[in-house]
N, C-alpha and C positions, 0 to 999 in steps of 0.2 A: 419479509425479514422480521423475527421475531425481536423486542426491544430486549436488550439485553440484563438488564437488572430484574428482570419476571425472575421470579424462582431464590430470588437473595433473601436471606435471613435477616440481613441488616437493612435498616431503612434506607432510603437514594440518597445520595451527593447531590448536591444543586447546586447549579448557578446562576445567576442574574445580569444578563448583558444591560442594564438600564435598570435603575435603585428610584424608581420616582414614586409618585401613589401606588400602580399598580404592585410592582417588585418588592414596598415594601410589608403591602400588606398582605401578600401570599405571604412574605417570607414569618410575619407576624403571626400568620393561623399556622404554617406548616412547623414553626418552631413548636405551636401549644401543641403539636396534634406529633411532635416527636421524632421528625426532622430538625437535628441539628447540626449534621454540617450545610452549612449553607453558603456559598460565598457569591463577592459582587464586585462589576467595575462600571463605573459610571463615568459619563465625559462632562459633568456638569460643571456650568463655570464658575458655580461656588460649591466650593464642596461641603463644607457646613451642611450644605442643603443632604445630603448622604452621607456624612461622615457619624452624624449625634444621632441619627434613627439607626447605621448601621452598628455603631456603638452598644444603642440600648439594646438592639433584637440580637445580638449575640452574635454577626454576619461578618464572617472575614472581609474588609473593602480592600480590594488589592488597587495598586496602580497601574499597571498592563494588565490586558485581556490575557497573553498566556498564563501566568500566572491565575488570574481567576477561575477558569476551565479547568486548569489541571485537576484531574480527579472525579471531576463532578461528570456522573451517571444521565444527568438533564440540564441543558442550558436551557434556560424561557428567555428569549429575547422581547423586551418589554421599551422600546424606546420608541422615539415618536416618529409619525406616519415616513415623514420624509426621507428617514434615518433607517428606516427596517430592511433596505438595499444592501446599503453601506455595512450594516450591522452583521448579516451573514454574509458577505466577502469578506470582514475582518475575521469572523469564526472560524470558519472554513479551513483556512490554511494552520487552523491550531487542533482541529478536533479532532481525537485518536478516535481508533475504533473502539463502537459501542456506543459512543456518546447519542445524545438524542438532540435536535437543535429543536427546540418548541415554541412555536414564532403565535406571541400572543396580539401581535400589533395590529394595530385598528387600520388596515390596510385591502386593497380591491382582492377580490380572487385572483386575478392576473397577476397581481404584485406577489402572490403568497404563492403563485405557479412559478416566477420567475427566484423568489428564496431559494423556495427547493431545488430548483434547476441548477440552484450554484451550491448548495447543499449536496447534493448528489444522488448516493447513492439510497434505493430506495429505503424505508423504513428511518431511515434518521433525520427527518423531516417531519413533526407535524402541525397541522394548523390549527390551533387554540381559536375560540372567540369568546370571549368573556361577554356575557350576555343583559349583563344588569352591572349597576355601581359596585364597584370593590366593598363599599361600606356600608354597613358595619357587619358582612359576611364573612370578608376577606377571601381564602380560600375557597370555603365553599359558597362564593358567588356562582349561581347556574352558570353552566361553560358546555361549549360543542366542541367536540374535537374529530377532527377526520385527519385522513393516509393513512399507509400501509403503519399497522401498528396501533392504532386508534385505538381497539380493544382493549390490549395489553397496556396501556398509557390509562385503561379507566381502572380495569386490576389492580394497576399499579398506587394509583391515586385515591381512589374512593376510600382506602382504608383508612388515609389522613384529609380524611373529611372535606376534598372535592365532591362537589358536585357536576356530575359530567354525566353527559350523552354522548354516541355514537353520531354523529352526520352524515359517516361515510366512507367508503375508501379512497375515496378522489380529495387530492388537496384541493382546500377554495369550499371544498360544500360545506364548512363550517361557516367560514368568514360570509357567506354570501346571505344566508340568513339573518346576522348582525345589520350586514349593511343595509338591505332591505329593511329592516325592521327599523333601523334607524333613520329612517327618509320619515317615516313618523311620528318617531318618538324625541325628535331633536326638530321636526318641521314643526310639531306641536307646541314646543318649548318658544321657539322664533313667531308662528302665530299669534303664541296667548300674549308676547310682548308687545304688537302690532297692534294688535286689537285691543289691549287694555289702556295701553299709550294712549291712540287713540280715543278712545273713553273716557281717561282721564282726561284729556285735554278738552274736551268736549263737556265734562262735566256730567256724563251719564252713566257714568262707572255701575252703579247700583241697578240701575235699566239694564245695563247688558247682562251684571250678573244675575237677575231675575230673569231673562230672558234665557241664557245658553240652560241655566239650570230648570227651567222648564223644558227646553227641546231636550236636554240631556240628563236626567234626572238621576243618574247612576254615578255621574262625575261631581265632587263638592269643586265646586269654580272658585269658590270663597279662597280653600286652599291651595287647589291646584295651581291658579295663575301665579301667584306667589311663590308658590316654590319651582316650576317652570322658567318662572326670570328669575329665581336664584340661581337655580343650575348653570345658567346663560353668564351670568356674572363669575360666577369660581371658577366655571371650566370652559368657557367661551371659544377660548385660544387653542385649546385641544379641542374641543368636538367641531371649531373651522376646522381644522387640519382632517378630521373624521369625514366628515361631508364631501371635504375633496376628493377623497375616497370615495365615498359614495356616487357620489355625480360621475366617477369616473367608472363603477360599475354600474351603472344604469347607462352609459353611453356601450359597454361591451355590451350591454342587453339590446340594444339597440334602441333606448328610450333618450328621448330627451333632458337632462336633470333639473326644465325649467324653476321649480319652486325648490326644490335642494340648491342652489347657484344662491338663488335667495336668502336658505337659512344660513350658507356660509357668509352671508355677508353681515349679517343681524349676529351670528352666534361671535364673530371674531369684532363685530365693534363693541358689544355690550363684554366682552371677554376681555377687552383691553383699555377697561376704564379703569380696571383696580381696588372697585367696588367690594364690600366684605359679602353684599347680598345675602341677608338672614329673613328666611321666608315670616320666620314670626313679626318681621313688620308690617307683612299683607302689601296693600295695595298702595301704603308708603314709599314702598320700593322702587317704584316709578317714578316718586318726586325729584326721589335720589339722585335718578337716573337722568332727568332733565336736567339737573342743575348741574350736574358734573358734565352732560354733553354739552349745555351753556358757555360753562365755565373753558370748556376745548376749543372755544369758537372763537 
């Protein structure tokens, strides 16, 4: 099924099932790049938190989901891992024909086979995976998208300056590359905290970082560790919820998720300190972090 706004003179309708980092910052590049209708409904329990960013970007924030759908050529559902179910069984029973539902949530293949399944009918379904930090790209943060339509969704986008690949026809062969890729790039982050904690408590912080950058001489540790337990501190709380996901695709591959079980539990404690975590403090960052888990005890 071909996506149905291929071929329009005017630029897409969008909408935003979920206004938080991700939603607002598409919505920030796809305004520069000349998408302006845009609209959003968000369930947050403050709204302030969506109301003064949808304000400034120019974003109808409606208060029902029907209303926020109506018109719009692409929903992105952008809300968090646990919510991405719920989010298309609400759409669902709103979305005329044409619509496209584009489920960008940090969720398993399974989860993103069982969207569509309530999604329906083929091509109005497909599975985004945002591939790197929203910021400071926004839109054109690298992204995979796959299902029927996946081509016509890059046509469609690449002119307002996404950056997208093809994954595939089959929903899930997007997401599954994220997820994988992420048992690294988030065990990394839970690592470098382990290890440098360590270290610092130990007193030899300067020894190890002499040591990994010798074995790894391609990596600056100086920096890296630092901004690794930043990342852990601002987004802790979402990239738990990501790893749950994850561990729960490596269990459909039929792997164990023993050291992913791990990061989830390092990324959602250091996620729910509260911490501002600014990597220009370095290896301060840790102190930080001791005294406020002190201070918990």
């Amino acid at each position: 099924m071909d996506i149905a706004p291929i071929g329009r003179s005017n630029p897409p309708r969008l909408c935003f099932i979920g206004f938080g980092e991700a939603g607002q910052a598409f919505a920030e590049g796809f305004r520069e790049a000349g998408i302006v209708e845009i609209a959003a409904f968000d369930t947050a329990p403050d709204p302030a938190r969506v109301a003064e960013p949808a304000r400034r970007l120019g974003v109808r924030l409606f208060d029902d989901l029907p209303s926020a759908l109506r018109g719009a050529d692409f929903v992105f559902s952008a809300v968090t891992a646990a919510s991405s179910l719920d989010a298309a069984r609400s759409a669902v029973i709103h979305l005329a024909a044409g619509q496209v539902f584009v489920d960008v949530n940090s969720v398993s293949p399974g989860r993103k086979r069982e969207a569509a399944a309530l999604i329906g009918e083929a091509g109005r379904y497909l599975d985004l995976a945002i591939m790197a930090p929203v910021h400071p790209r926004r839109q054109a943060t690298p992204s995979l998208v796959a299902g029927d339509g996946a081509a016509d969704f890059v046509a469609m986008f690449q002119p307002f300056g996404m950056a997208l690949d093809v994954a595939g026809s089959e929903v899930g062969a997007a997401t599954i590359v994220k997820m994988v890729r992420s048992v690294m790039v988030k065990g990394l982050e839970a690592l470098s905290y382990e290890c440098f904690m360590a270290a610092r408590a130990a007193g030899i912080d300067e020894t190890i970082l002499a040591s990994l950058s010798g074995s790894y001489p391609g990596l600056d540790w100086q920096k890296l560790a630092p901004y690794n337990v930043s990342r852990m501190l601002q987004h802790g709380v979402r990239r738990a919820a990501e790893m749950r996901e994850v561990a729960t695709t490596l269990r459909e591959l039929g792997i164990d998720p023993a050291v992913t079980e791990g990061t989830v539990i390092q990324q959602e404690r250091l996620g729910s300190l509260g911490l501002p975590g600014d990597p220009a403090d370095g290896l301060l960052l840790l102190d930080q972090i001791a005294r406020a888990i002190a201070a918990s005890r």
